[in-house]
N, C-alpha and C positions, 0 to 999 in steps of 0.2 A: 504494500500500500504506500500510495506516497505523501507526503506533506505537503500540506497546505504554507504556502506563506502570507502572512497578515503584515501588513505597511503600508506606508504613507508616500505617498509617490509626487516624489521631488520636483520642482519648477525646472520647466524648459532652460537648461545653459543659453539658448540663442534670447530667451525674452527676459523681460526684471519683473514681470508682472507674477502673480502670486495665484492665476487661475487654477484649477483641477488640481490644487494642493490640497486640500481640507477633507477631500473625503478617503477614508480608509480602504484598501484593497484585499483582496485574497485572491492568490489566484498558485496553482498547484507547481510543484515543480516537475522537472522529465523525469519520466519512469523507465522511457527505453532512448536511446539513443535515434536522430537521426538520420536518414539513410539515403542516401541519390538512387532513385528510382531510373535504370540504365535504359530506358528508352526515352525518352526527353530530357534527362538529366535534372528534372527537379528534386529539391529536397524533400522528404515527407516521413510521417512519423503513424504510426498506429495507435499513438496516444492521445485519443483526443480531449483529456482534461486538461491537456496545455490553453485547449481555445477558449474554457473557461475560467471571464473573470469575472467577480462578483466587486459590485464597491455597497460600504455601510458610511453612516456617518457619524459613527464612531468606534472605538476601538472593541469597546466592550461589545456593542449588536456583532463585530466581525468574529469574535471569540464564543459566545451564547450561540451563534449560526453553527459554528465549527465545532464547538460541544457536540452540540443537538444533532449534528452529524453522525455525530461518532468517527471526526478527522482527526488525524495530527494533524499539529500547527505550532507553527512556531514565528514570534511578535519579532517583526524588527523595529524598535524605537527610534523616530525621526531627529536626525539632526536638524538643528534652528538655523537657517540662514545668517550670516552676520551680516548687518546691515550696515552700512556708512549713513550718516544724517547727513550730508553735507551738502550744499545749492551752490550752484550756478556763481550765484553775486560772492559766493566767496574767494573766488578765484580773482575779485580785483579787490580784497579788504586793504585797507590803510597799511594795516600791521602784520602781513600774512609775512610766513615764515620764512618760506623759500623766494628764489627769484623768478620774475615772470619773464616768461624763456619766448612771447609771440609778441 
């Protein structure tokens, strides 16, 4: 049987925005390896709980599912984004630190 995995699924590297961060995921991991099916050369797999994901909005509904299942699961806890506070107009302050190189 395979494991479920429950987490929080990280903001796009290319955007700063904060969309389809908040809701919790489960979704199973591979059971059997993938394989190139030698007449067309695609990839494909006989596992088909890889296609299923599931999202809760929150940790606990994603666990209480997985219970009631009767799955393993195992919680990966989200790291926090570090965020810079810093605008625009600070880059001409009076008494900024460094020098202005433009």
């Amino acid at each position: 049987m395979t494991t479920a995995r429950i987490f929080k699924e990280a903001n796009s590297p290319t955007q700063s925005g904060m969309a389809r961060t908040k809701l919790w995921k489960l979704e199973f991991e591979q059971a059997h390896p993938r394989e190139i099916e030698p007449l067309m050369g695609w990839t494909s797999s006989g596992d088909t709980r890889q296609q299923v994901r599931l999202s809760f909005d929150t940790k606990e509904e994603a666990i209480a599912y997985a219970a009631r299942a009767g799955l393993a699961y195992r919680v990966e806890e989200p790291r926090e984004p570090k965020r810079r506070t810093i605008s625009y107009a600070d880059n001409f302050k009076f008494n900024r630190v460094g020098m202005w190189t433009h």
